[in-house]
C-alpha positions, 0 to 999 in steps of 0.5 A: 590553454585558456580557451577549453578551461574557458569553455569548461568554466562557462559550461559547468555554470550554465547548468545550475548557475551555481558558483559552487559548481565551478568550486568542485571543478576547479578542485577536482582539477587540482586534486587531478592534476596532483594525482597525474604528477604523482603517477596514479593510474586513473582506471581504478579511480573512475571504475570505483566511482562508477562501480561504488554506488551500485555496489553500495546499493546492492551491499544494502539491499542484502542486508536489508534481506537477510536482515543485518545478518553478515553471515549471509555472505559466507554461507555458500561456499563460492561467495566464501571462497571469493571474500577468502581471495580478497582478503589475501590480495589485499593482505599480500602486499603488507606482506610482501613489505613485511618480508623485504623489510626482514631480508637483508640487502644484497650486494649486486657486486661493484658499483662505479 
């Protein structure tokens, strides 16, 4: 246990001989150690931090083409539709919250 977080600490200094190098990985270690008890999925969590910045870029780069203007991505109608299904899925589970909120409960019969 104590050789590899050794070998990391050792490691993420020798690069910069930065402290504060070994202060985001000590912090990032916490805050991956929190989400792995609370049963996050990490996937999602790397393909955004991968994902993130080119899309970022390419958002910018747009913009600066069409000069500020959002319409630009509503124009067509694929690039419509798509940001339509979007804005579904991320509304459909506040919806679904919504609806079992309104149900009422029903009994699945005796319980012992």
């Amino acid at each position: 246990m104590t050789t590899p977080l050794m070998f990391m600490l050792v490691g993420t200094y020798s690069v910069n001989n930065s402290l504060l190098d070994l202060v985001v990985l000590v912090v990032m270690g916490v805050v991956g150690y929190v989400l792995r008890k609370l049963e996050f999925d990490v996937a999602p969590m790397i393909l955004a931090l991968v994902l993130g910045p080119m899309l970022e870029k390419t958002f910018q780069q747009s913009l600066f083409m069409s000069r500020g203007d959002l319409f630009v991505f509503v124009q067509r109608p694929i690039s419509a539709v798509l940001l339509l299904l979007l804005f579904a899925m991320l509304l459909a589970p506040f919806v679904a919250w919504r609806r079992a909120l309104r149900r009422p409960f029903a009994l699945a019969g005796p319980t012992r």
